[in-house]
C-alpha positions, 0 to 999 in steps of 0.5 A, a space after each residue: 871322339 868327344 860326344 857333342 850334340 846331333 845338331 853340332 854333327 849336322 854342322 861339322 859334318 863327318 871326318 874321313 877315317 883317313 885322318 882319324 887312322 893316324 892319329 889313332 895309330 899313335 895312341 895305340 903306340 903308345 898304348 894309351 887306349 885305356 886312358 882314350 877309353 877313360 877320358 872318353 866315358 867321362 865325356 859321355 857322362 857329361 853329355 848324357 843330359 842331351 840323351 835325357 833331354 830327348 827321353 823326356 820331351 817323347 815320353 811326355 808325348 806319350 804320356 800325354 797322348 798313349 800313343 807308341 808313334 812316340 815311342 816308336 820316334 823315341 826309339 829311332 832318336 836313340 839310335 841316331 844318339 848312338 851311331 853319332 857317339 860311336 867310336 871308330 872300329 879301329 879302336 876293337 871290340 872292347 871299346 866297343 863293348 865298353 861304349 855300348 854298356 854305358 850308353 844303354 845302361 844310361 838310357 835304361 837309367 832314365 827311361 820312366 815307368 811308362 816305358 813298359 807299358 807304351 813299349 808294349 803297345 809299339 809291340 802289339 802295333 807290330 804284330 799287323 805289320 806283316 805287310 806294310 800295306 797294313 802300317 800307319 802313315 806315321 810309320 812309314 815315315 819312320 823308313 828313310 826316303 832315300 832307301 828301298 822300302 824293306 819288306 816288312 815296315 817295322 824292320 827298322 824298329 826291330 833293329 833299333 829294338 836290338 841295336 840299344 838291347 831292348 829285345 834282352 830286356 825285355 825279352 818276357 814283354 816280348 814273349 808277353 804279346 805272343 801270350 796274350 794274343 794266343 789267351 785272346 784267340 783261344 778264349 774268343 774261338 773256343 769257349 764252349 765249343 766242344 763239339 769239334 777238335 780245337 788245339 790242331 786248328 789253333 795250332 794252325 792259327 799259330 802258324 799263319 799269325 804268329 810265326 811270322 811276327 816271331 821271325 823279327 824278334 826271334 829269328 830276325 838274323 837267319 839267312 835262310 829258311 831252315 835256320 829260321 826254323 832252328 832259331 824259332 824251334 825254342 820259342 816255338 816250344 814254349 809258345 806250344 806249351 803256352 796253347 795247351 796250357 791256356 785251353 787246358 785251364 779253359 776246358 778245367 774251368 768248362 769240365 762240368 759242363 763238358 762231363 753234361 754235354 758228353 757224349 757231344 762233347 768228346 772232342 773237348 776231352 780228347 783236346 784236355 787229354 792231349 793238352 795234359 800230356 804237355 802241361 801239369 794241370 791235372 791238380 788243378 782239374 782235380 781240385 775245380 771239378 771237386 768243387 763244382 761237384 760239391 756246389 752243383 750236385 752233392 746236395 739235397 736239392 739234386 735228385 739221386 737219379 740225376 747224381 748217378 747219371 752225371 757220375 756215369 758221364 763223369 767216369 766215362 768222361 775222365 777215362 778218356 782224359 786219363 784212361 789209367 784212371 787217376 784223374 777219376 779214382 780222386 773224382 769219385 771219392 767225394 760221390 761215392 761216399 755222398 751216393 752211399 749215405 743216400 737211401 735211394 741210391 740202390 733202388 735208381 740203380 736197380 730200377 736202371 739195370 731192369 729198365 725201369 720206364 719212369 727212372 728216365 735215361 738209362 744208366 747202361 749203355 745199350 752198346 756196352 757187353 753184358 758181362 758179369 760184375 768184375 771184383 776188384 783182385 789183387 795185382 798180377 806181378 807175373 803178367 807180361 803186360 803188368 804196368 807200374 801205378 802212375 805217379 800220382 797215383 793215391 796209396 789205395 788206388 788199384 789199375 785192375 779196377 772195375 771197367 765196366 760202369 754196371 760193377 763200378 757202380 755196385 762197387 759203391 757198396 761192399 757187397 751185391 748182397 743188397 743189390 740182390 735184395 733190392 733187385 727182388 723188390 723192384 721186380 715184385 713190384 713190377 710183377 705185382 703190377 702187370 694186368 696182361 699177363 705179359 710177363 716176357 720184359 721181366 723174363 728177358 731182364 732175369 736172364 741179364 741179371 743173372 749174367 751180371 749177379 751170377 745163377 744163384 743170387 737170382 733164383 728166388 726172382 725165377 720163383 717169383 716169375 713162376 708163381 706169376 705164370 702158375 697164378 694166371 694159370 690156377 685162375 684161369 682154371 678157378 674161372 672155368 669152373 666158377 666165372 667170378 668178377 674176381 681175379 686174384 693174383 696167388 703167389 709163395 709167402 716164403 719166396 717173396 720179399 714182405 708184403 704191406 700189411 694191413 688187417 681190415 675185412 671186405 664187407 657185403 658182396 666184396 667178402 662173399 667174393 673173396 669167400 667163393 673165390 677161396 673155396 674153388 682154390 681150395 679145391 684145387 689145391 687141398 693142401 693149400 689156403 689163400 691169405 688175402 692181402 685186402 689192402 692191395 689190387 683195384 676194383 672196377 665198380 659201377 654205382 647205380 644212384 637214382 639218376 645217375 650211375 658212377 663208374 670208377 677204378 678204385 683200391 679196396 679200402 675205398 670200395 670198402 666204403 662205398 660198398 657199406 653206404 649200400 646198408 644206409 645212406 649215413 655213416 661217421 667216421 668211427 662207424 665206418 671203422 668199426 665195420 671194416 677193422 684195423 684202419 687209420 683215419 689219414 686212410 679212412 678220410 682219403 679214401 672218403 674224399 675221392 667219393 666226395 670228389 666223384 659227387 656220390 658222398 657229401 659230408 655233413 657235418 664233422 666226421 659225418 658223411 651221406 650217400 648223394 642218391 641224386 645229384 645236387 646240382 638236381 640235373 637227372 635227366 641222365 640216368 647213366 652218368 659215366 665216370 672217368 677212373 681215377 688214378 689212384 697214388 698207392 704206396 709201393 705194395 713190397 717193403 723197401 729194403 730200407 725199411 725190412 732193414 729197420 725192421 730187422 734191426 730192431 729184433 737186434 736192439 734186444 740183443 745190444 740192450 741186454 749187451 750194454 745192460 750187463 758189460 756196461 759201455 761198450 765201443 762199436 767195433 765190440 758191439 758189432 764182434 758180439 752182434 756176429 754170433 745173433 742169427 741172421 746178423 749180416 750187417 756192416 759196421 756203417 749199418 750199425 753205426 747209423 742205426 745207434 746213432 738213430 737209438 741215440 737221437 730217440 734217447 735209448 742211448 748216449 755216446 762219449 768218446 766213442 763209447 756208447 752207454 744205455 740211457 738210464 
């Protein structure tokens, strides 16, 4: 039994177990064994330099060169060191077990850093070894001439693996090259393909390439198939986890791409939602999705139209990932409260709900049911199908939440109320705006409002749609009596939302129009007068010069200009607003400039213009010179609903200066219980929040901790 040499075994041969037997027999008589079994470690010990000696000459090998062919003949040489120092069976398992922790303790004593890393890469070589067509000419030397070649070449290096302990030792090395051919394939296979189901094709992919590979290192003693299957079911499991895990931080890291690319992308998210059914990960796309809002679409450079339709996507996106709506509640925080501090956010979404041509895509899908704004209610404990909140669920999330994306988006604010006031600013604009008298779209558009809004909040709009047919029907009964160039549009002072104002007259035959077009109205409606707006509507003139005549489609105030130079042939500036009233000179210069630009006036000197009567370019061979009509870029004609505010807000600075002047330093929540007993005073506290915070940067105010003073 002493340990000797490999070359000394050669030499001496093997002993019969027919002699060794007797001898043993004695021992054990004599009970004795223990002190073999001593004597015999000791031996080893002694000895373990060979086993050193052989470990280092094949690492430096490897070192040298970072092949696992020397790994893979270390290995081996290691197995032929332990079956030549092996004791005889007789002696039982404890001494066998006895042998076996000191050699391998020894052996993983010694066996350098650089172990790991070219026993991983033996590994990695093993994983294309199915068949041994595929195996180095190195390796096939590794299985011994004298035996029938095994049907997987790198049979025998799986058991040297487990003979000297190497598959417990390194069993997370093992599981690693599963790991990372798995990271490999995904990342390769499925980064930005979204169009299709991945996770059931991968998972097929396992089964035709990894299985295989796993029997050795898992499963390597199953005498039959289905105890294969039991043996592989645990590592198995974890490799599942492991898929769904990777593509679920591929698809986390994709998610705000995916959510752009939706709907085309719904076979990633179907993907996302069954790998977070098996992994924890729903944090982490919490958090990443969060990030990627704030850095691509929460600040000034990006549109608002843009922020609606990407927190469209994203709520339909998420609720297929987490239909009871968690993932989406922590998601749409941060937007909501960024799309609520925007002015325009209320407008792009009005403009969406009546079909607004210039907002672009649509914010309401076409397949989704009218159907009224759903209000946020309490929770029905009594309902058969109520269900507990998830777990991760936040103190103020609600399962009963809006579904549809109309009410989700109105939810943004507290109330509809204005919504319904920009829904009547939109459509008096677009009422405003219809030259053909069509007016069939906008009915359409009321009737599904009203679905949405309720009957009441859309009956001023039902006015305003009426004053437009009753218009078209008073002028045409004004042109039967007395046809006139002038077409007016008649609608109710008290039932539309203010209108721009501006205070200039029309001059020459432009105001006698006006004049007999009011005197027939008068007619036909004696208890009525028309208020002319002369800022707002077009005038199609022709302009007869010397050698040439100008055709051109222009606002009032221009035609108001043009139509003086009839008088004489030069004007300053002052002059011109003498004549026609309340203007402003930013005005008075744009609208001379689209004369300038049409050649029928030149400007002198400063603030001097002249009537061009023939064309300087001096060609007036052509008598009748015919202008393409300029698209003029007017303010909307209907105050926005953030100005009306404004507007308002400043007749109740009146009563919060006269607060602050009599009480002294008031909070906000006082200010905002004392405002509610002013007529007409409907704002929320963020209104009026903001609103002191504008009267604080014009200096009317100042706050300190909380309490606002007036500015003394």
């Amino acid at each position: 039994m002493y340990p000797r040499d490999l070359s000394e075994y050669s030499q001496l041969g093997t002993r019969s177990s027919r002699d060794v037997k007797p001898a043993l027999d004695v021992v054990a008589q004599c009970k004795m064994l223990t002190v073999l079994l001593d004597d015999f470690v000791e031996d080893m010990r002694q000895q373990q330099h060979l086993i050193t000696r052989d470990i280092e000459h094949f690492m430096e090998q490897y070192e040298a060169t970072s092949d696992p062919q020397y790994i893979a003949k270390m290995v081996l040489r290691l197995v032929e060191w332990y079956k030549a120092w092996l004791p005889p069976a007789d002696l039982g398992a404890t001494v066998y077990s006895t042998y076996t922790l000191h050699f391998q303790t020894h052996v993983f004593s010694v066996l350098p850093p650089s172990f790991t890393r070219g026993f991983k890469s033996l590994l990695n070589l093993t994983f294309n070894l199915v068949h041994m067509a595929s195996a180095p000419e190195w390796m096939l030397t590794l299985v011994p001439s004298t035996q029938p070649p095994p049907s997987r070449v790198d049979l025998p290096l799986w058991a040297a693996f487990d003979k000297l302990g190497l598959l417990d030792r390194y069993e997370s090395l093992v599981s690693s090259v599963c790991y990372e051919y798995i990271e490999a394939h995904i990342l390769q296979t499925c980064t930005g393909k979204w169009d299709e189901p991945m996770l059931a094709n991968i998972r097929l992919w396992m089964a035709d390439n990894i299985v295989p590979w796993m029997i050795m290192p898992y499963a390597r003693g199953a005498r039959s198939a289905d105890e294969a299957r039991t043996m592989l079911q645990g590592v198995g499991s974890r490799l599942d986890f492991h898929v769904c895990k990777t593509l679920s931080e591929l698809r986390t890291r994709e998610i705000f791409d995916i959510i752009i690319d939706y709907p085309d992308s719904s076979s990633a998210l179907q993907d996302l939602r069954e790998c977070l059914q098996r992994v924890d990960q729903r944090t982490q796309l919490v958090q990443t999705l969060r990030r990627a809002n704030n850095k691509r679409l929460l600040h000034p450079g990006a549109d608002t139209k843009d922020i609606l339709t990407q927190y469209v996507s994203i709520i339909r996106c998420l609720r297929i990932v987490d239909p009871p709506g968690v993932l989406l509640y922590k998601v749409a925080d941060p937007i909501r409260r960024y799309l609520r501090d925007r002015p325009d956010t209320i407008r792009c979404i009005v403009a969406s709900l009546v079909g607004d041509g210039e907002s672009g895509d649509s914010l309401v899908d076409d397949n989704e049911p009218i159907q009224p704004l759903q209000q946020q209610q309490e929770e029905d404990y009594s309902d058969p199908n109520w269900e507990p909140e998830p777990i991760d669920a936040g103190p103020e999330f609600r399962t009963n939440k809006p579904s549809d994306i109309i009410s989700t988006l109105v939810s943004i604010y507290d109330s509809k109320e204005l919504f319904v006031k920009e829904l009547q600013v939109l459509l008096a604009q677009r009422l405003l705006a219809i030259t053909d008298g069509s007016y069939e779209k906008e009915r359409r558009n009321i009737e599904i409002l009203k679905i949405r809004f309720g009957e009441a909040a859309l009956q001023v709009c039902e006015v305003m749609l009426r004053d437009m047919t009753d218009s078209k029907r008073i002028d045409t009964h004004i042109q039967a009596q007395k046809n006139s160039p002038l077409h007016a549009t008649i609608i109710s002072k008290h039932f539309w939302p203010p209108l721009q104002s501006s205070k200039f007259s029309m001059p020459g035959q432009l105001k006698e129009l006006r004049e007999n077009y009011a005197k027939e109205f008068h007619l036909f409606k004696p208890d009525k007068k028309l208020v002319w707006l002369p800022h707002l509507g077009t005038l199609k003139i022709d302009i007869e010069l010397d050698d040439r005549t100008v055709s051109a489609e222009v606002p009032p105030l221009e035609a108001a200009f043009i139509e003086l130079f009839s008088q004489k042939d030069i004007w300053t500036v002052q002059e011109l607003i003498e004549q026609v009233g309340k203007v402003d000179r930013p005005a008075v210069l744009k609208a001379l400039g689209t004369w300038i630009d049409l050649g029928v006036l030149k400007e002198d000197r400063h603030d001097q213009y002249r009537l061009l009567n023939t064309a300087e370019d001096g060609d007036s061979t052509s008598k009748a010179v015919a202008r393409p009509a300029m698209v003029v870029d007017e303010e909307p004609p209907v105050t926005a609903v953030q100005q009306q505010q404004a507007e308002q807000m400043r007749v109740f600075w009146k009563f919060i200066e006269g607060m602050l002047r009599n009480l002294g330093t008031l909070s906000l929540d006082r200010i905002q219980s004392m405002l509610k007993f002013a007529p007409g005073y409907d704002r929320n506290i963020e209104q009026l929040g903001a609103f002191m915070e504008a009267a604080r940067r014009e200096g009317l105010v100042t706050v300190k901790d909380g309490m606002w003073k007036l500015q003394r």
